[in-house]
C-alpha positions in Angstrom: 0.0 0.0 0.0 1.5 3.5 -0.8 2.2 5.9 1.9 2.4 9.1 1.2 3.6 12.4 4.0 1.5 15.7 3.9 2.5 17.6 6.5 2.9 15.8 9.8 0.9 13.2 8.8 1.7 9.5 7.0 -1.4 9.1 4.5 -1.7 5.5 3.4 -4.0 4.9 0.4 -5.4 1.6 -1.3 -5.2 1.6 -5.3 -7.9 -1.0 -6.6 -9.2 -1.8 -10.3 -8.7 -0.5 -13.4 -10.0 2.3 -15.5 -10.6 6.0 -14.3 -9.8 7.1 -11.2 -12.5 7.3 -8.3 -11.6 8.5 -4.9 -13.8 7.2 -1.8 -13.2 9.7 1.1 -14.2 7.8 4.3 -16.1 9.4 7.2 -15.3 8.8 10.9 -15.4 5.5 11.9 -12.7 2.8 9.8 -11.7 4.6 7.5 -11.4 3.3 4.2 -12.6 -0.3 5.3 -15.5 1.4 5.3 -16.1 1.4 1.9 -15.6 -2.9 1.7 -19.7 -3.7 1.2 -19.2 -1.4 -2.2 -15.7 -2.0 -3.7 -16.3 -4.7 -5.7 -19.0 -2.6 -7.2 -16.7 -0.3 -9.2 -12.9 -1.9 -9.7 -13.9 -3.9 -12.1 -14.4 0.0 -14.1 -12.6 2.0 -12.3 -9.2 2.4 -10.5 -10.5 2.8 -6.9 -8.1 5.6 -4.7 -8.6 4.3 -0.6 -6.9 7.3 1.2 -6.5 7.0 5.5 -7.3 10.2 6.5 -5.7 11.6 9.7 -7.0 10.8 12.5 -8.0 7.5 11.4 -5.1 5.7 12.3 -2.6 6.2 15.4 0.4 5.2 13.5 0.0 7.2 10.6 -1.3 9.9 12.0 0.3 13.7 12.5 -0.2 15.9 15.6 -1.2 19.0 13.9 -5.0 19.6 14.8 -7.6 18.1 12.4 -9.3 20.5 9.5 -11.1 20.3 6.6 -8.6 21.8 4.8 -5.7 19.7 6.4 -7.8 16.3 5.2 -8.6 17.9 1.8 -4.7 18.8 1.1 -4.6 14.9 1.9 -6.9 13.9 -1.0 -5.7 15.7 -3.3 -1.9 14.9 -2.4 -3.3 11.1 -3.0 -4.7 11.9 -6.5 -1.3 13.5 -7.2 0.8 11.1 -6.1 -1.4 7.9 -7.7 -0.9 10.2 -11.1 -4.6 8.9 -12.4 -5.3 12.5 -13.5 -8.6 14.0 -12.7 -10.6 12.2 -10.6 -14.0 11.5 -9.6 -14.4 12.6 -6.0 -17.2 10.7 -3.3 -17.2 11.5 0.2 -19.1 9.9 2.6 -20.6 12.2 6.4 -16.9 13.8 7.5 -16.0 12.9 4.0 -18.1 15.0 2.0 -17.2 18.3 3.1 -13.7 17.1 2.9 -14.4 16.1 -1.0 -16.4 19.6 -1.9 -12.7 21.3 -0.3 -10.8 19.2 -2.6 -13.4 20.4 -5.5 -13.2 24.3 -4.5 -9.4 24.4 -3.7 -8.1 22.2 -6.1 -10.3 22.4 -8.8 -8.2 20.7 -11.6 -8.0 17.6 -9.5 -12.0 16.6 -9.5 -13.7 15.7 -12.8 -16.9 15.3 -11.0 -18.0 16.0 -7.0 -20.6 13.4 -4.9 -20.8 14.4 -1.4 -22.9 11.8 0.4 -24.8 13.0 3.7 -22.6 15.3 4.5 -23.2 18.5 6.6 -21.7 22.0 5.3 -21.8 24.9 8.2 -22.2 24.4 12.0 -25.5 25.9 13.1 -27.7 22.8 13.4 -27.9 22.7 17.3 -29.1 18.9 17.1 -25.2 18.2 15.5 -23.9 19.9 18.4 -25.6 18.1 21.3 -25.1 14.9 19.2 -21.3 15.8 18.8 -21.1 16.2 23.0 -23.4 13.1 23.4 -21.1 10.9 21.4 -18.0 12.6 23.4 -19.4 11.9 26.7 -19.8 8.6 26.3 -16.5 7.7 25.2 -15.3 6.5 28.7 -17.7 3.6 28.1 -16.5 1.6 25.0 -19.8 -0.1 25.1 -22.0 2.5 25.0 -20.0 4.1 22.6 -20.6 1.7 20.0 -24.0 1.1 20.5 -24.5 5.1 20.3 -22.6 5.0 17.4 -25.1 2.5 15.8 -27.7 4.1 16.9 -26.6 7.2 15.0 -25.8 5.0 11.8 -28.4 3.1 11.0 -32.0 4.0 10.5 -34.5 2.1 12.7 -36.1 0.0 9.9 -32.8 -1.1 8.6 -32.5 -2.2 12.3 -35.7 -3.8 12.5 -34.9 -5.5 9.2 -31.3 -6.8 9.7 -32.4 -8.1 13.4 -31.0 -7.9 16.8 -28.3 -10.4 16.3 -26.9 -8.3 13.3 -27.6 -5.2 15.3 -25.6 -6.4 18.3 -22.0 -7.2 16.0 -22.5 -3.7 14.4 -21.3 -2.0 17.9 -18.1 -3.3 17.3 -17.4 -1.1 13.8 -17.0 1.6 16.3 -14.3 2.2 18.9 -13.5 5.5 20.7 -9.8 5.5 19.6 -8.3 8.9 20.6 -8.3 9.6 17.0 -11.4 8.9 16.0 -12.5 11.6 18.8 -10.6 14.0 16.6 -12.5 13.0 14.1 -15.9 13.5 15.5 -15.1 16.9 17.2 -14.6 18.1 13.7 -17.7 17.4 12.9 -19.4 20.1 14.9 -16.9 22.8 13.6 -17.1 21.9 10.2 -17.8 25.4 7.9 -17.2 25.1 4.2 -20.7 27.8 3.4 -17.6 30.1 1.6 -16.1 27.2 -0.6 -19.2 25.3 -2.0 -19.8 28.7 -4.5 -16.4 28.0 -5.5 -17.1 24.4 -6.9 -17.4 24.3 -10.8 -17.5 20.3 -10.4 -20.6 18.6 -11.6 -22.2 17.7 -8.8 -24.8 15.3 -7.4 -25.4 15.2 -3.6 -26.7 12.4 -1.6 -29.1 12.4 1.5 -30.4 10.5 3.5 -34.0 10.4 4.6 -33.4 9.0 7.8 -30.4 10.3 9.1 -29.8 10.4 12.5 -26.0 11.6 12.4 -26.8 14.6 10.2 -30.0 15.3 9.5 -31.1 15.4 5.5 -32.0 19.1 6.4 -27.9 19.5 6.2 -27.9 17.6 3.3 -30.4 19.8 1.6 -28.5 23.0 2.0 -25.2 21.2 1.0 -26.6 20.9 -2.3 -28.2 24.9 -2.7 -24.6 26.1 -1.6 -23.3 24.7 -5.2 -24.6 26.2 -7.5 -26.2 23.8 -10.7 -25.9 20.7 -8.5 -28.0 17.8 -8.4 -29.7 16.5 -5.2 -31.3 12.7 -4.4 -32.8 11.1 -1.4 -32.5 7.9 -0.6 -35.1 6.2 2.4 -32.1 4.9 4.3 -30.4 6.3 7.6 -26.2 8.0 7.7 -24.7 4.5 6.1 -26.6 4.9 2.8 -24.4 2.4 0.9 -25.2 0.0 3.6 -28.7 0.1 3.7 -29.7 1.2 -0.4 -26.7 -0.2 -1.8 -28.1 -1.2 -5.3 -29.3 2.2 -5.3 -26.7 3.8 -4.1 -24.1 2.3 -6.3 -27.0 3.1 -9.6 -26.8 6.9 -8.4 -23.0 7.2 -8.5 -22.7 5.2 -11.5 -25.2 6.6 -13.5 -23.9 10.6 -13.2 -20.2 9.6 -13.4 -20.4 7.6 -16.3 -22.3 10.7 -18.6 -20.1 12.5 -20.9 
């Protein structure tokens, strides 16, 4: 697996498949294994790009306090250094404001933009509560996990999956010092001044059901950039869990027009 230094921080990244180049920008949780339920779905087309954000893994990870900007200056080092050219750029929750960066910053890098229930400015008071909910309960790795499941899923997948399935998925989610990092950011996250700035095709994801951050976020994600297009999808935060087949037909079917 490459590794790659941007800054203080050791990036590793996955290179899977063949064809053009697709980033997947993870959200918090574990990191790019987060995207296993989906891979398959697109290397057999495309050359997947798996990049390990900071704060997603102790031993690759910098001191240098988390950003947006720091993770996007991360993705985009990653489509540099895999020299695929332009790329097309999904980011999942954390991910997808970290994706629209890449697309306002570095503009040359992105051929096309899918931020997927992703939250753009920090004035929802239900993120911030959540945020210092989610904190609070760290001390208990238990109850962090099932929080964190809570928060993931919506309560008909739940239903649907069963309690057995329900009770492993509390596992996904530890409360590693880094991943706390990661979830702070979430409640400072501001990029209102950078989505006019995308020129990206874009299609945005929400979720119906979300219970991380609600669609309402996803909703203005999309009116911040301007000409975007916007779907909803009945699922809770971990869309391409719960809807994969549609999920996967969304991304597929914008990033493969002309």
């Amino acid at each position: 697996m490459p590794t790659i230094t941007v800054g203080d921080a050791r990036i590793p990244y996955g290179v899977e498949g063949t064809g053009p180049a697709l980033v997947l920008v993870h959200g918090v949780g574990s990191g790019s294994a987060m995207w296993d339920g989906v891979l398959d779905r697109f290397t057999g087309h495309r050359t997947v790009l798996l990049p390990d954000l900071a704060g997603s893994d102790p031993a690759a990870d910098g001191i240098a306090p988390l950003t947006i900007e720091t993770l996007a200056a991360q993705v985009a080092a990653v489509i540099e250094d895999a020299g695929t050219g332009p790329a097309d750029v999904l980011g999942f929750s954390l991910g997808a404001p970290v994706a629209a960066a890449v697309a306002a910053l570095r503009p040359a890098l992105v051929r096309r933009l899918v931020p997927v229930a992703g939250v753009a400015g920090p004035d929802d008071e239900y993120i911030r509560q959540m945020v210092t909910t989610w904190l609070a309960v760290a001390g208990d790795a238990d109850a962090f996990g099932r929080y964190s499941t809570l928060l993931a899923y919506s309560r008909a997948f739940m239903n649907r999956v069963g309690h057995e399935v329900v009770e492993q998925a509390h596992a996904f989610m530890e409360p590693t010092p880094d991943r706390l990092r990661q979830i702070d950011l979430v409640r400072r996250v501001d990029i209102r001044n950078l989505l006019p700035r995308i020129v990206a095709p874009t299609l945005v994801m929400g979720a119906v059901h979300d219970a991380t951050l609600p669609v309402e976020n996803h909703r203005e994600f999309s009116t911040g950039i301007a000409g975007s297009e916007y779907v909803e999808l009945d699922s809770g935060h971990v869309v391409m869990l719960e809807r994969t087949d549609e999920f996967v037909k969304h991304v597929e079917d914008f990033l493969s027009r002309p």
